[in-house]
C-alpha positions, -999 to +999 in steps of 0.1 A: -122-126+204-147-107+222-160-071+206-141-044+233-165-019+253-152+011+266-165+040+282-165+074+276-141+084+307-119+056+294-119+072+259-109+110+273-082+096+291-067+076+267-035+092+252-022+067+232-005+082+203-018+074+169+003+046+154+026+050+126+010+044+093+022+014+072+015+032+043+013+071+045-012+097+038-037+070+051-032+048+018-028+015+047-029+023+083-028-003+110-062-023+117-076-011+081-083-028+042-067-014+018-083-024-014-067-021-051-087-024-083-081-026-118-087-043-156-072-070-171-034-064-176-038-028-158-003-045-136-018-045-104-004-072-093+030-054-098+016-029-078+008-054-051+040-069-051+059-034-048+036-031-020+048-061-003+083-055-004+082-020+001+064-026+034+086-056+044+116-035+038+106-006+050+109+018+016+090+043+000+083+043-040+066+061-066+040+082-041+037+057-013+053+069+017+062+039+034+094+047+068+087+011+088+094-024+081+066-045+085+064-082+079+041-091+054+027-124+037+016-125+000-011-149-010-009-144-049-031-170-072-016-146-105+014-160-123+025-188-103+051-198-085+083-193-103+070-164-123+063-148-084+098-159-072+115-140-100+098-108-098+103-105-060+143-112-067+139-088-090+123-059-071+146-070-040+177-066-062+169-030-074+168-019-036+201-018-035+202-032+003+217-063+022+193-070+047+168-096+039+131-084+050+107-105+065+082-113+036+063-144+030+047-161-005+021-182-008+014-188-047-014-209-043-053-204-040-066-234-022-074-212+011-111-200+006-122-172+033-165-192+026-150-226+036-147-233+069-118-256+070-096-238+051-105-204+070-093-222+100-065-232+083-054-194+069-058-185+109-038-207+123-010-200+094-014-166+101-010-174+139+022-187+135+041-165+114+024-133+131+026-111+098+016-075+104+004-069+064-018-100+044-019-090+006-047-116-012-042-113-053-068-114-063-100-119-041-121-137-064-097-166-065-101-172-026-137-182-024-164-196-039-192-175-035-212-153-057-195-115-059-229-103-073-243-113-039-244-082-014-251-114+017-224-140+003-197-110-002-208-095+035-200-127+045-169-128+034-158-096+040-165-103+075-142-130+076-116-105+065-125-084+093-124-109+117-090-117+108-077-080+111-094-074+145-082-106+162-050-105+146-045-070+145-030-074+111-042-048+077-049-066+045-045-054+013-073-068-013-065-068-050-099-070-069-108-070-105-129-037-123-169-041-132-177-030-163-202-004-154-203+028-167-187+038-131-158+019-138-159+005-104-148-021-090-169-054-098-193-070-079-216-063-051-213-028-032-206-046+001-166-046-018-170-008-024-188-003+015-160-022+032-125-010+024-108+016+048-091+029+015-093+024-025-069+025-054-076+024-088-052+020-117-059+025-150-043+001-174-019+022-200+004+015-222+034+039-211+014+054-182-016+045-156-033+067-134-043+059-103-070+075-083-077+072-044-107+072-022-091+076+015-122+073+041-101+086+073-079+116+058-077+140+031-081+135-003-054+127-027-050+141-064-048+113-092-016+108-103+003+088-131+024+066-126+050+038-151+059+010-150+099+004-151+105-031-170+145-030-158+137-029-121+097-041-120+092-012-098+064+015-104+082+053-106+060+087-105+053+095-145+055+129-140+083+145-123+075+175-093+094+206-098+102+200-066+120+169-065+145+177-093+155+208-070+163+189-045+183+162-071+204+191-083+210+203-049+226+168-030+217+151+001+213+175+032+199+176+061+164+197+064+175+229+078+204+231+049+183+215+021+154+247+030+182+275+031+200+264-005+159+261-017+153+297-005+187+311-018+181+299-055+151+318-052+132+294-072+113+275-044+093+304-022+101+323+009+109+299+036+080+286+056+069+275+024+096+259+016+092+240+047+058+231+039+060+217+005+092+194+014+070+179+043+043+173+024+066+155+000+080+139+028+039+128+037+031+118+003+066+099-008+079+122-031+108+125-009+122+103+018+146+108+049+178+089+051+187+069+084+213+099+087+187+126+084+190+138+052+164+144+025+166+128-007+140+117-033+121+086-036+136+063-062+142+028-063+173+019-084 
């Protein structure tokens, strides 16, 4: 596909509107690489997978703001098969919905992004099913090359890229942590120079943090989050003062939820009101229902 030149008068007339985020608070927008690091046991494959069927369904979790469905294929070399199956029937059956979302899984690690045939392989796959979100768990078991190398990772994190411009697709890229001082992810800095946004969790043994680094919006606070064995889903460790108001006050609508807020006087006047339920609205705290109401994020 050939690089796209415009000019400036093309640019200041262009009024396309931004498109809706797959992930919000620029965690994953459209076009971008979204990349997820961690230790051994740290669960971010978990995190990957909630990721996956978040997007495909079109459901926020934890603090990941997610409103769209978005088809999404898995390539996951951690677990195998069967184990994969059953955590996604899992996580599936804890959303508590009917529809089936359009999510693919690949358990297998035979596509290498440095081999030629098998790149040309992953295209034409990804041609056909036309997903709008690639997860790859984890990187280091899809090529060959070394990830010490600042020219063989360039290389193929330029394949990646390739894929998301022709394809208009965003990929999500679980990686493994260096053991620097840092505590960085491991490897060359081309991985660090490359990704549009960055998430690291911290393995734990009741709770993780996880930190952020977005490149195209503001910055996120670390936050903790735990892992829920009944449902495989991550949950928000801590809870916001906010979010159990709005629990003990029911599903409303906006306008309502903001007047019963301002009446128990224990929420601010009301503009501020307004502004710290949209920016848990923004950040996934909360979530609005297809009938307009505001309700907190849970996944149960």
């Amino acid at each position: 596909m050939s690089n796209q030149i415009r000019t400036l008068a093309e640019i200041l007339t262009d009024n396309t509107p931004e498109p809706v985020e797959i992930i919000g608070g620029g965690i994953l927008k459209k076009r971008s690489l979204l990349l997820i690091a961690g230790q051994q046991k740290s669960k971010k494959s978990f995190l990957a997978m909630n990721l996956g069927v978040a997007i495909a369904a079109g459901r926020a979790f934890a603090c990941f703001p997610v409103s769209v469905p978005s088809s999404v294929l898995i390539l996951s070399a951690e677990g195998g098969d069967y184990s994969n199956m059953k955590r996604l029937k899992k996580m599936y059956g804890a959303l508590g919905i009917t529809s089936v979302p359009t999510l693919w899984l690949c358990s297998d690690a035979r596509w290498k992004f440095d081999t030629e045939t098998d790149y040309q392989d992953l295209r034409t796959k990804i041609s056909e099913l036309r997903p709008e979100v690639v997860i790859v768990d984890p990187l280091v078991k899809f090529h060959y090359k070394d990830e010490n190398s600042s020219s063989e990772m360039a290389r193929i994190l330029n394949r990646l890229r390739e894929l998301i411009e022709d394809f208009g697709i965003s990929i999500i890229l679980i990686h493994h942590m260096g053991k620097n001082e840092e505590g960085t992810a491991r490897g060359s800095s081309a991985i660090l120079g490359e990704y549009d946004a960055y998430i690291q969790i911290a393995r734990g043994d009741l709770t993780q943090k996880i930190k952020f680094d977005l490149r195209h919006t503001e910055p996120r606070e670390d936050l903790q989050i735990r892992f829920n064995p009944d449902t495989y889903w991550f949950e928000l460790a801590n809870q916001n003062p906010l979010i159990k108001l709005v629990q003990e006050c029911g599903e409303h609508q906006k306008r309502e939820l903001v007047e019963k807020l301002v009446k128990s006087h224990r929420c601010g006047v009301r503009s501020t009101v307004y502004r710290k339920i949209d920016g848990a609205l923004e950040t996934g705290l909360l979530r609005q229902t297809e009938r307009g109401t505001i309700v907190p994020t849970t996944i149960s």
